[in-house]
Backbone as a ProteinNet text record, in pm:
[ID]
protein_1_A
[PRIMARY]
XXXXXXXXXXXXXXXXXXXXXXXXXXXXXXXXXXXXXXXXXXXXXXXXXXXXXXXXXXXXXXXXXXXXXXXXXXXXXXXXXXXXXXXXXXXXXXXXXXXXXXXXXXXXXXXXXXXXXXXXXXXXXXXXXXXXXXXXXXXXXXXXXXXXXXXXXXXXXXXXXXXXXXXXXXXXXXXXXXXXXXXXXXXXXXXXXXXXXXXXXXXXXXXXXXXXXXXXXXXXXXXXXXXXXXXXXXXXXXXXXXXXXXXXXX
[TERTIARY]
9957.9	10077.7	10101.3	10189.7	10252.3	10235.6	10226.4	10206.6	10354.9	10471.3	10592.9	10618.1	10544.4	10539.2	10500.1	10342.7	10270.1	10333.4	10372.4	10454.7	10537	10621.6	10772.6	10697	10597	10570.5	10494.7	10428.4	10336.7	10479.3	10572.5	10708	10791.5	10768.7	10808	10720.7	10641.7	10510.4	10486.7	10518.8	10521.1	10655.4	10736.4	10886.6	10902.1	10856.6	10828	10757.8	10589.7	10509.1	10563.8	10606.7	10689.5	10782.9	10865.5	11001.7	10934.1	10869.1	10809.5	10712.3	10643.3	10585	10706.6	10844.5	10939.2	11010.5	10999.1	11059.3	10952.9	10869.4	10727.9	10780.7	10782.4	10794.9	10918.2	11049	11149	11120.3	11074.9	11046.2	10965.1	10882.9	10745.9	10731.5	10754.2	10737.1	10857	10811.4	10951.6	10985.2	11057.3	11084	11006.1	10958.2	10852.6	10720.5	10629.3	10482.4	10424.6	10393.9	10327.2	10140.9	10101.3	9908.1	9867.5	9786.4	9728.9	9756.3	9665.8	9732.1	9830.2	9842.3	9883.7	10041.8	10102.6	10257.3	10290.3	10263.1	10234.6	10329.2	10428.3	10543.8	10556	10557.6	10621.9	10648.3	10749.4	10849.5	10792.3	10808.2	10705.6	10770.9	10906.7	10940.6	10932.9	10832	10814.6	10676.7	10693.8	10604.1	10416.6	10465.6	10311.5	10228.1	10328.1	10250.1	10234.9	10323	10265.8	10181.1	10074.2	9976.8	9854.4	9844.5	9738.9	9763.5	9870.7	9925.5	9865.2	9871.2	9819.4	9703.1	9603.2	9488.2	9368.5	9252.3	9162.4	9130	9180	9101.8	9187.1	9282.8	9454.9	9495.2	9492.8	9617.1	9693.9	9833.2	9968.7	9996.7	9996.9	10039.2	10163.3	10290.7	10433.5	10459.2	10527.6	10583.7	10761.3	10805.9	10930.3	10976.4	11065.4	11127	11163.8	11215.8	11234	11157.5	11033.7	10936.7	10961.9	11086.7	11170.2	11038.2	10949.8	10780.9	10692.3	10559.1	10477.5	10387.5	10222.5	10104.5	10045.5	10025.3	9919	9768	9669	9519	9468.9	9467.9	9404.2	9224.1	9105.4	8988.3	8961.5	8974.4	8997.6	8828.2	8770	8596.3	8540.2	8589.2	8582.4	8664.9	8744.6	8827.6	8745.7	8685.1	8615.1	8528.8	8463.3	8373.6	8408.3	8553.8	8594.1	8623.1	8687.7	8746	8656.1	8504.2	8402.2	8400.3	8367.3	8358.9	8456.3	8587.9	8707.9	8701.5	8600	8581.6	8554.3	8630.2	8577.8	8591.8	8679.9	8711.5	8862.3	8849.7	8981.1	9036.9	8948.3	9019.3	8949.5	9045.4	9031	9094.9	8995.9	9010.4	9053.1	9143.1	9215.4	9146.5	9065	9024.6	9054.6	9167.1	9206	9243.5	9397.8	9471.5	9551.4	9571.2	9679.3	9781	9821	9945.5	9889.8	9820.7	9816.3	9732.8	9704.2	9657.7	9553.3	9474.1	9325.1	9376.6	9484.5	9556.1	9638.6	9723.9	9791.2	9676.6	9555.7	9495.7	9415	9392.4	9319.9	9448.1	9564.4	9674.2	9684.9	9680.6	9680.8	9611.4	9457.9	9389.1	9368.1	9450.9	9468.4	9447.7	9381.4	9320.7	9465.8	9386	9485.9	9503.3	9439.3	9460.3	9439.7	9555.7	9507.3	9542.9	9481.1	9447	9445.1	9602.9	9585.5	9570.1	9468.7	9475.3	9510.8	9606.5	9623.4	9672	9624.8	9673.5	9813	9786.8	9931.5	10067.3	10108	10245.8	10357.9	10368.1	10424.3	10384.2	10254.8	10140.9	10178.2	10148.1	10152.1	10302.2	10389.3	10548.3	10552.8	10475.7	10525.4	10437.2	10314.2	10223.8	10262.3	10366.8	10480	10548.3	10643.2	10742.8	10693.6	10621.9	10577.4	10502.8	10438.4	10415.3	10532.9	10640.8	10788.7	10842	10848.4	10895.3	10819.1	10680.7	10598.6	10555.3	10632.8	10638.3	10458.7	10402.8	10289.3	10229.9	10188.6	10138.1	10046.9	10043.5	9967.5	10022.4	9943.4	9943.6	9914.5	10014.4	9970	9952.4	9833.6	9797.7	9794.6	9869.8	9887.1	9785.6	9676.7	9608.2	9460.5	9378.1	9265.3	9192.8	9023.5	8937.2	8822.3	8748.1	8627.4	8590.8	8558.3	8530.4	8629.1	8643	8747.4	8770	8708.7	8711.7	8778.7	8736.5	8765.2	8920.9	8929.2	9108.7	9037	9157.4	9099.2	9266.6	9203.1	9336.9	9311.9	9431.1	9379.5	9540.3	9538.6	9621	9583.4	9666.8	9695.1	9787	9861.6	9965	10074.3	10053.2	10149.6	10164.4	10068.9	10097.5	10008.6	9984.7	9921.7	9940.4	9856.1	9860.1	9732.2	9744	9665	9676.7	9549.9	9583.5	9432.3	9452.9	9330.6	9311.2	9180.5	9105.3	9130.5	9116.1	9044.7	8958.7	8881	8720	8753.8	8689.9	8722.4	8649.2	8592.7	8534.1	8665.9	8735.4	8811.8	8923.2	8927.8	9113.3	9046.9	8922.9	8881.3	8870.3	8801.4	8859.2	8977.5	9036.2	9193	9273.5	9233.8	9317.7	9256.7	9103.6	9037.9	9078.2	9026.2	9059.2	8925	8827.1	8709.5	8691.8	8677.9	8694.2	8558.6	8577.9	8482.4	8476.5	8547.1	8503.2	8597.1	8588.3	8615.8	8586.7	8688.3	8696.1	8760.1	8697	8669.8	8686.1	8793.7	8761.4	8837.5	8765.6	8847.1	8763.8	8787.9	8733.2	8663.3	8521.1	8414	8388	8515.5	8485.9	8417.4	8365.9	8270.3	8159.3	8077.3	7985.9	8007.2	8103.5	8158.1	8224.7	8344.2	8355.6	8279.5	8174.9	8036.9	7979.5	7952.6	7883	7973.9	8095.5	8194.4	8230.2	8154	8173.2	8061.7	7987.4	7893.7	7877.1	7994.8	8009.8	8084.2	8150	8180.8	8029.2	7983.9	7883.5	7759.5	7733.1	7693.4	7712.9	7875.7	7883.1	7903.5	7816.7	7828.7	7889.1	8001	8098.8	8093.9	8147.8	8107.3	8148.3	8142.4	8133.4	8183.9	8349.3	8332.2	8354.4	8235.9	8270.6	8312.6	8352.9	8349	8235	8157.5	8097.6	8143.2	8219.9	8211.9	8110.3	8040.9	7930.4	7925.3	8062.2	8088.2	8176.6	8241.6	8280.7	8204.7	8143.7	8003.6	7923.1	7907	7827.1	7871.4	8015.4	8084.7	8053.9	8076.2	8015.8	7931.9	7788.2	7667.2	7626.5	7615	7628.4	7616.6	7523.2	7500.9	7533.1	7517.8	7514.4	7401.7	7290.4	7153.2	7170.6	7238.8	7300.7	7350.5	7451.8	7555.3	7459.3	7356.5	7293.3	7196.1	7160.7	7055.5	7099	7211.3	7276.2	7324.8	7347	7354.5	7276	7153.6	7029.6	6966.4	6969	6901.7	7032.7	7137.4	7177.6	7178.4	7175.1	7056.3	7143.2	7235.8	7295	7207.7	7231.6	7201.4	7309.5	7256.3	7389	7342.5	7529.9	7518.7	7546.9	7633.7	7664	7768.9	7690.5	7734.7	7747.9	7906.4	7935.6	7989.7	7975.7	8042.9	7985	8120.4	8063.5	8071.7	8083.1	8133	8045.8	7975.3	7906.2	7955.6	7952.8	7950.8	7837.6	7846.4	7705.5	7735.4	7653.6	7609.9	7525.6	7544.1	7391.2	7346.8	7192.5	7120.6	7144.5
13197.1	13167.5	13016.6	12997.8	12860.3	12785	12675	12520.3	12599.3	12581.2	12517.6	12713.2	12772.2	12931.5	12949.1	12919.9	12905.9	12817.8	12756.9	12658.7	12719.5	12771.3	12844	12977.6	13032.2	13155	13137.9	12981.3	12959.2	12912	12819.5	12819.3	12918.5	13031.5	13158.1	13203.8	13241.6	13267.4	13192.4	13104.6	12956	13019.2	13021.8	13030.2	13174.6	13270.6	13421.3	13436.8	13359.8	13319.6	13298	13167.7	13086.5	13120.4	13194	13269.9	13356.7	13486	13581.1	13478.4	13388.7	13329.2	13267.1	13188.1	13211.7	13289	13392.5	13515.3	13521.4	13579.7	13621.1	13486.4	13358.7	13284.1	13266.8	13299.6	13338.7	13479.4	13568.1	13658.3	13672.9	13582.6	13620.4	13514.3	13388	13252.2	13202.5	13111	13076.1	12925	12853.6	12753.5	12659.8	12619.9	12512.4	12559.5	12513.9	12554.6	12387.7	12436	12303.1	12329.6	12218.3	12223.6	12238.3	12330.1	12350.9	12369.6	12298.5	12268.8	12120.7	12074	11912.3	11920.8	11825.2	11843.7	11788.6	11793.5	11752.2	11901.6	11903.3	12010.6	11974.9	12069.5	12127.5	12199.4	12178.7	12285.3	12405.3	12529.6	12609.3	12725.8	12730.4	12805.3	12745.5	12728.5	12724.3	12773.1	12752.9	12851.2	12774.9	12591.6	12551.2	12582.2	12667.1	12669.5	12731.3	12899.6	13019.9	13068.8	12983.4	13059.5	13017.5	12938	12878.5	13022.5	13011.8	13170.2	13340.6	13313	13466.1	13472	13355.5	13395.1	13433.1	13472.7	13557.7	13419.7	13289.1	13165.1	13154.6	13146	13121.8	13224.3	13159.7	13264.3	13176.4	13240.2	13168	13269.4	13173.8	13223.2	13205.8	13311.9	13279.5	13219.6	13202.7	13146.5	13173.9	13181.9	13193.1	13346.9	13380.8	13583.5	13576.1	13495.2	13558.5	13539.8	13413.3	13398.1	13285.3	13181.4	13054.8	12932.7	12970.6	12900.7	12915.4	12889.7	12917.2	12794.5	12817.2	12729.2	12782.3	12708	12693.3	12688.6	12775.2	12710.6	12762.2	12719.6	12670.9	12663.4	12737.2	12688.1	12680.2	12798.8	12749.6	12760.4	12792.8	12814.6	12665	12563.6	12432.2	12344.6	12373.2	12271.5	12188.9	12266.8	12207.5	12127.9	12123.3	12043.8	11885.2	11943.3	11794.2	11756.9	11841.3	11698.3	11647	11686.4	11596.2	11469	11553.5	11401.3	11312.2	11365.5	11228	11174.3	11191.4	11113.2	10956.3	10824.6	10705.4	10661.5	10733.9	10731	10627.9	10563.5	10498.1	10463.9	10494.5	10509.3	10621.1	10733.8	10845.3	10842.8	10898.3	10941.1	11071.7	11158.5	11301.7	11331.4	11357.2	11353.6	11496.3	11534.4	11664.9	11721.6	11669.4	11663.1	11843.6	11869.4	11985.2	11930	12030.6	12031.8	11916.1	11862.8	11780.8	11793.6	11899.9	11985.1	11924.2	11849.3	11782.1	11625	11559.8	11427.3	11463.2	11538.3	11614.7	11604.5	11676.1	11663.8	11515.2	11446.7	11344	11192.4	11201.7	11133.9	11201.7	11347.6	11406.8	11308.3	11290	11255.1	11124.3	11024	10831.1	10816.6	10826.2	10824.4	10679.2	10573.3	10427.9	10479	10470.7	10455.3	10581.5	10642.1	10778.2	10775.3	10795	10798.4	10930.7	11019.1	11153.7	11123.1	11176.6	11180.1	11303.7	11353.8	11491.8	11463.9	11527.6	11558	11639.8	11712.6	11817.3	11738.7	11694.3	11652.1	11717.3	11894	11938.7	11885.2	11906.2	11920.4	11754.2	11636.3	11496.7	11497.1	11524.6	11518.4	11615.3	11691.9	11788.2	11707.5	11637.9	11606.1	11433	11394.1	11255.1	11276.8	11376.8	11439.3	11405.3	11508.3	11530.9	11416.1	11342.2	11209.7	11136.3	11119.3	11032.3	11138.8	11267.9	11396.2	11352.4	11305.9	11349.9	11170.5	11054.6	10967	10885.7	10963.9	10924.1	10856	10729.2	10603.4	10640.7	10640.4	10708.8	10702.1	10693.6	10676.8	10777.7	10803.5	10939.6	10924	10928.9	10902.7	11002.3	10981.2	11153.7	11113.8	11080.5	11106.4	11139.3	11199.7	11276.4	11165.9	11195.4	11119.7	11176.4	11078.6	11105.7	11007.4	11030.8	10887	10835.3	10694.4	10616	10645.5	10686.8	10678	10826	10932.8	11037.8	11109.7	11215.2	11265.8	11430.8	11422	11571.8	11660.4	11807.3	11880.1	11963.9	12009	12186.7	12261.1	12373.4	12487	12598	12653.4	12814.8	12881.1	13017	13037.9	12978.1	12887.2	12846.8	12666.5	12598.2	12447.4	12423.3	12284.9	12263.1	12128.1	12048.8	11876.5	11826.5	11704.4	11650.9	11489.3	11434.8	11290.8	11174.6	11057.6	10989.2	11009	10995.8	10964.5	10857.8	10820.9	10695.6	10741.4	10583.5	10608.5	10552.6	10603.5	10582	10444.9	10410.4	10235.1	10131.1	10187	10101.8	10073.1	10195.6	10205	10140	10157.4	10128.4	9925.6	9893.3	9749.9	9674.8	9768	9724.9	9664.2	9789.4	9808.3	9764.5	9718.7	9654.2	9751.6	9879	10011.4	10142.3	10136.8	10179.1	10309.8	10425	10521.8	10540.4	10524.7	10584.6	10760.7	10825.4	10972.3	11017.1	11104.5	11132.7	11336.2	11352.1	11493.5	11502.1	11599.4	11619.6	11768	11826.9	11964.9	11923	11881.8	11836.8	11924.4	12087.3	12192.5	12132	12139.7	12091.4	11964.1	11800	11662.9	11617.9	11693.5	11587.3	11551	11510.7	11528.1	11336.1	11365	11242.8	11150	11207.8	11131.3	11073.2	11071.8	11056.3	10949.7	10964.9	10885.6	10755.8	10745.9	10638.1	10612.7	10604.3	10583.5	10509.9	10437.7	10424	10284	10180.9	10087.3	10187.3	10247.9	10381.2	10409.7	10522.2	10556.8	10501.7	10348.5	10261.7	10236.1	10239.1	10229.6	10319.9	10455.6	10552.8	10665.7	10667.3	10771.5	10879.2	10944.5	11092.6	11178.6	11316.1	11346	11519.2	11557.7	11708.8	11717.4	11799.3	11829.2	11941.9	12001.9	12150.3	12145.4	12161.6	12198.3	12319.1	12295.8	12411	12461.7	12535.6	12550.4	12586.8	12669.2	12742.5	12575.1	12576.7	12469.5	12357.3	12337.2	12197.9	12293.7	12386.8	12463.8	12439.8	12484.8	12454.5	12340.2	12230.2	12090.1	11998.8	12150.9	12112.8	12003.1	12059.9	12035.9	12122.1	12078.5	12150.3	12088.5	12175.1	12169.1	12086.8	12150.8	12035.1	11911.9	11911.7	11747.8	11657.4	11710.1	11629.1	11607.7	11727.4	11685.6	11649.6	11567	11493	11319.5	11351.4	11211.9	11141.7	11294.8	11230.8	11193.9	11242.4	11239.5	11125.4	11077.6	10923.2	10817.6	10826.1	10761.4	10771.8	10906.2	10871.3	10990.6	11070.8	11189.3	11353.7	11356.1	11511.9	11594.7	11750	11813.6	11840.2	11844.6	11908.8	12002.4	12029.3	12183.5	12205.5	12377.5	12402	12555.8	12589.1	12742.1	12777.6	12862.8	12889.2	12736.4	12679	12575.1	12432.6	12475.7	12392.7	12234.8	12125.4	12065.5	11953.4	11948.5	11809.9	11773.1	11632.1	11593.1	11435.8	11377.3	11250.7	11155.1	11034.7	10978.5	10864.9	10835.5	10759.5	10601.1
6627.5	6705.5	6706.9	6699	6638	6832.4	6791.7	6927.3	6990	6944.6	7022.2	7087.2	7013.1	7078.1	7165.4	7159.6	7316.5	7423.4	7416.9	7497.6	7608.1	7487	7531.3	7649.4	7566.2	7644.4	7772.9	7749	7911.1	7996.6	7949	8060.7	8073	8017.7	8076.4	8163.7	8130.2	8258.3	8346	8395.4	8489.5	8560.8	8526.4	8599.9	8627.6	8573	8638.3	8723.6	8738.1	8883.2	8988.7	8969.9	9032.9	9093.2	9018.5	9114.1	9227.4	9169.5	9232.2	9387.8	9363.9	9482.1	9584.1	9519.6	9563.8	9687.7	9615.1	9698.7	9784.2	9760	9877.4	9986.8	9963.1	10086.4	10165.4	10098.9	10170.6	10264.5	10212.4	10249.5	10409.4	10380.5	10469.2	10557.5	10546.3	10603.5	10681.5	10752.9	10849.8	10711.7	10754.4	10675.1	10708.7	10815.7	10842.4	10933.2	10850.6	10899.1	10919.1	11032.3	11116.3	11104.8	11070.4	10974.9	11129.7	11110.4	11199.7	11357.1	11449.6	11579.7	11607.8	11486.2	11478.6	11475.7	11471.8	11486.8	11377.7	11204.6	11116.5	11044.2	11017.7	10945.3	10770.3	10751	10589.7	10558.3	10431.6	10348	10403.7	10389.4	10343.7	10215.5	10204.7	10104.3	9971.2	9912.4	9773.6	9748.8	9615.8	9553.5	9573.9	9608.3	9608.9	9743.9	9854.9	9980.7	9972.2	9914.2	9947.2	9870.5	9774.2	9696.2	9822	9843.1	9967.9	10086.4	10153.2	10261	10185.6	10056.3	10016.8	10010.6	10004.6	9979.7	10150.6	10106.1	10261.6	10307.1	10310.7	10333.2	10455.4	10455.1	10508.8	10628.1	10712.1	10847.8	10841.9	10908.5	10888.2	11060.3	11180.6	11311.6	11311	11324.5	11379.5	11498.2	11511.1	11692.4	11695	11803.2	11801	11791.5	11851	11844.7	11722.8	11671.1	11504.5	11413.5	11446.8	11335.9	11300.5	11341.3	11300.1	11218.6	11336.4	11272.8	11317.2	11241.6	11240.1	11210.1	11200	11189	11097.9	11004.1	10909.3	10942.6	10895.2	10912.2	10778.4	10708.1	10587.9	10580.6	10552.3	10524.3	10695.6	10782.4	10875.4	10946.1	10873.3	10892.8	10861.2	10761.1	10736.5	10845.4	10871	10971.9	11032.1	11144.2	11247.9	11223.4	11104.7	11066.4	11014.8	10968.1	10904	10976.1	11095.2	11208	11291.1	11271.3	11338.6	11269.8	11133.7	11014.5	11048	11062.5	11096.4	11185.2	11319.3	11405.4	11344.2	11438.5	11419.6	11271.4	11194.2	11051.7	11005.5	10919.1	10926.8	10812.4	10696.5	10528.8	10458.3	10442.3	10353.9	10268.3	10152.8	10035.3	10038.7	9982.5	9964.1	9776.4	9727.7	9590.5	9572	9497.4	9476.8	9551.9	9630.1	9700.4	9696.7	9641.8	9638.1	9706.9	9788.1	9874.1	10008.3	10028.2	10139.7	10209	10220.9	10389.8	10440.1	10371.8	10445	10477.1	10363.6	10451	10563.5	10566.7	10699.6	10840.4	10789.1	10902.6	10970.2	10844.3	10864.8	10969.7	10873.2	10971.5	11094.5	11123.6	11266.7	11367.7	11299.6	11382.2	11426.8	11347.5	11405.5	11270.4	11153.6	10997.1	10961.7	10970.5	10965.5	10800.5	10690.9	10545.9	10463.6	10393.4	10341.3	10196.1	10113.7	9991.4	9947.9	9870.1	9810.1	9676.5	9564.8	9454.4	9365.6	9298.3	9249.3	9124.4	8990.7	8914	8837.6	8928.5	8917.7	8944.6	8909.2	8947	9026.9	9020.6	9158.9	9249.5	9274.6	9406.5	9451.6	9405.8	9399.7	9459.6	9402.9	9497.9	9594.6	9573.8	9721.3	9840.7	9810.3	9947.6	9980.8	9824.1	9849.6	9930.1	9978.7	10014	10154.7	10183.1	10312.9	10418.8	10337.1	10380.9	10472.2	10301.8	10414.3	10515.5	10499.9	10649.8	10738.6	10738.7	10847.9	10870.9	10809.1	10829.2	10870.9	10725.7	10766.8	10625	10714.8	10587.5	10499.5	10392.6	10257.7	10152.9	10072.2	9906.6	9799.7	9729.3	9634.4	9514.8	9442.4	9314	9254.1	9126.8	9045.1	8920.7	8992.8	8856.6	8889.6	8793.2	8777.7	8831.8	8885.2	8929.5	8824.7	8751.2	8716.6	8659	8487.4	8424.3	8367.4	8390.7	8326	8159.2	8131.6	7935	7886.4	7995	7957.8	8033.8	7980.4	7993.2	8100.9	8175.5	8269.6	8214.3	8233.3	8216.4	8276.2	8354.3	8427.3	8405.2	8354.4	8366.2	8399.2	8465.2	8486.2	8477.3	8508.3	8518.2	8613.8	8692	8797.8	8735.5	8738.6	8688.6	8595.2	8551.6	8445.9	8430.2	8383.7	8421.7	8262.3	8239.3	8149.5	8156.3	8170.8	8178.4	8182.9	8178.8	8144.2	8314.3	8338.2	8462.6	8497	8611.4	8686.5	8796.5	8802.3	8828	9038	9077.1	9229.9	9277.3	9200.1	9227.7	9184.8	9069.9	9011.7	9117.1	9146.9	9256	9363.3	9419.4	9561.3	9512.7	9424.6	9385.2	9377.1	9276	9287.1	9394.9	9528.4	9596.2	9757.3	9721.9	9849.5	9922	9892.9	9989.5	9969.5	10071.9	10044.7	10171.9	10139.9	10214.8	10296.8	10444.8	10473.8	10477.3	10469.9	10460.1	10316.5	10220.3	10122.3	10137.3	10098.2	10065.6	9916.9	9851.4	9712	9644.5	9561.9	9524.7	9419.2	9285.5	9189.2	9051.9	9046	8977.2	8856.2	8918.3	8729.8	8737.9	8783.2	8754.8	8898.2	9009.2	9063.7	8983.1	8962.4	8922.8	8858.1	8754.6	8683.2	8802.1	8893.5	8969.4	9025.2	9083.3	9191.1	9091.8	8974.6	8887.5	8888.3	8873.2	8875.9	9011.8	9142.1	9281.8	9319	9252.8	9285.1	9462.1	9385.4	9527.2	9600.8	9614.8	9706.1	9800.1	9688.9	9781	9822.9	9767.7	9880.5	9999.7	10026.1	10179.3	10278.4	10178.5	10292.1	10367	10267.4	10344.1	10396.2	10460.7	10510	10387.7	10328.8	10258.2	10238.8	10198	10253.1	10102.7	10010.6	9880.3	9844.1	9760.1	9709.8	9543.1	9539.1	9359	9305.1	9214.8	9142.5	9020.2	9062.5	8980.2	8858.3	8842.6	8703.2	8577.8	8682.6	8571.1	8539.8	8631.2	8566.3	8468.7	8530.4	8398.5	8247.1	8267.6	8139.5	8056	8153.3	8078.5	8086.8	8087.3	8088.5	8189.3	8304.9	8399.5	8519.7	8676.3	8759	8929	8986	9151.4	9155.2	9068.5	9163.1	9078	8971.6	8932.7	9071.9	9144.8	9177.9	9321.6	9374	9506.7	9488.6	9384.1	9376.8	9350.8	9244.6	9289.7	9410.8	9522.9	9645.6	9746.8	9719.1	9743.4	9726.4	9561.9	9538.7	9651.2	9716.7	9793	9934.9	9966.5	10118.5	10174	10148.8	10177.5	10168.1	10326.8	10363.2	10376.4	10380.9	10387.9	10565.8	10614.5	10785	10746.8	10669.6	10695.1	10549.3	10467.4	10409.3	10373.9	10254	10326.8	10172.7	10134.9	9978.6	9911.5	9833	9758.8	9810.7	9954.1	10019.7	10082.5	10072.4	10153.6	10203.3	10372	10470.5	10476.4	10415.3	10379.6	10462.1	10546.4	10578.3	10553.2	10511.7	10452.9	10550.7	10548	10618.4	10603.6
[MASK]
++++++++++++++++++++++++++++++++++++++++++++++++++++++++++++++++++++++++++++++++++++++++++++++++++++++++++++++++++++++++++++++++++++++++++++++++++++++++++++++++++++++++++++++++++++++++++++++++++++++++++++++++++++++++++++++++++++++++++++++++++++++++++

């Protein structure tokens, strides 16, 4: 099958998803879902919120006799934990940002400097978007985190992105902007990211990761890789759930 074939047939399959998630959120959602218990609002009829709403991670509470809106809780077994971590916190990192939802919460909470990084370019304008709605100070970087030399790509049927990395020491130099807490779900590239953080994780940050185990696998590569690198820097886990770890270091 010819390049410009596959193409054609993944932006058919992209825009048939897409519609269909569409509908489901006209359907089912009020137009604005407020994160959590915070007064922090977004879109909600498109197709990048309501894949987060369908899945067993996600309740979506209505309010109002017709349903006009509702609350988002997202990972809502993780919440509580991060918003300990955001205690006394005042520059976050968002490393595999999606739709927002962990900068949403982190500005909820006073979070002076917020740092989203996303590859996807929907995802990157939709959590741009919502920033200037929700008039909250932050920066959105649409590009991959890992090693500077190397290129990250992710597709599926809904988006699909490809692009050189940058390394989270470099931006945190650049930009004299050093996170104390960092949340991370960037499928397969922690591992590389972490390796290119290194004045990062000198100073400590709090730490909510996701590992994905299957995709480091892929590129030879493991879980007890990445918690041992956090380990030679003085990080324990508090608490961890699926692939999930809040980790603090000494």
């Amino acid at each position: 099958m010819s390049t410009v074939l596959c193409r054609l047939l993944q932006s058919v399959t992209r825009y048939y998803y897409r519609t269909k998630l569409m509908l489901w959120a006209y359907v089912y959602l009020p137009k604005t879902l407020y994160v959590a218990d915070s007064d922090v609002a977004i879109s909600a009829r498109c197709w990048e919120v309501a894949i987060p709403c369908r899945i067993d991670t996600t309740e979506v509470r209505y309010q109002g006799r017709g349903r006009d809106t509702g609350r988002l809780y997202y990972e809502p077994g993780e919440v509580p934990y991060f918003r300990e971590l955001l205690k006394g916190r005042n520059t976050f990192f968002d490393v595999g940002a999606n739709i927002g939802f962990y900068s949403y919460l982190a500005a909820a909470a006073g979070v002076t400097k917020i740092v989203a990084f996303e590859l996807t370019p929907e995802y990157a304008r939709f959590t741009r978007d919502s920033f200037k709605r929700n008039r909250i100070t932050g920066d959105v970087v649409n590009r991959a985190v890992g090693n500077p030399l190397g290129r990250a790509s992710y597709s599926d049927p809904l988006a699909g992105a490809d692009g050189e990395m940058l390394s989270l020491d470099e931006y945190a130099r650049t930009h004299n902007a050093y996170p104390d807490i960092i949340k991370m779900d960037i499928e397969g590239y922690e591992l590389d990211a972490l390796r290119n953080a290194h004045e990062i994780l000198l100073r400590k940050p709090a730490l909510d990761i996701s590992i994905h185990s299957s995709f480091l696998l892929s590129r030879g590569q493991s879980t007890e890789d990445v918690l041992t690198l956090l380990a030679g820097y003085g990080y324990r886990i508090i608490w961890s759930g699926g692939d999930t770890y809040f980790m603090r270091a000494d």
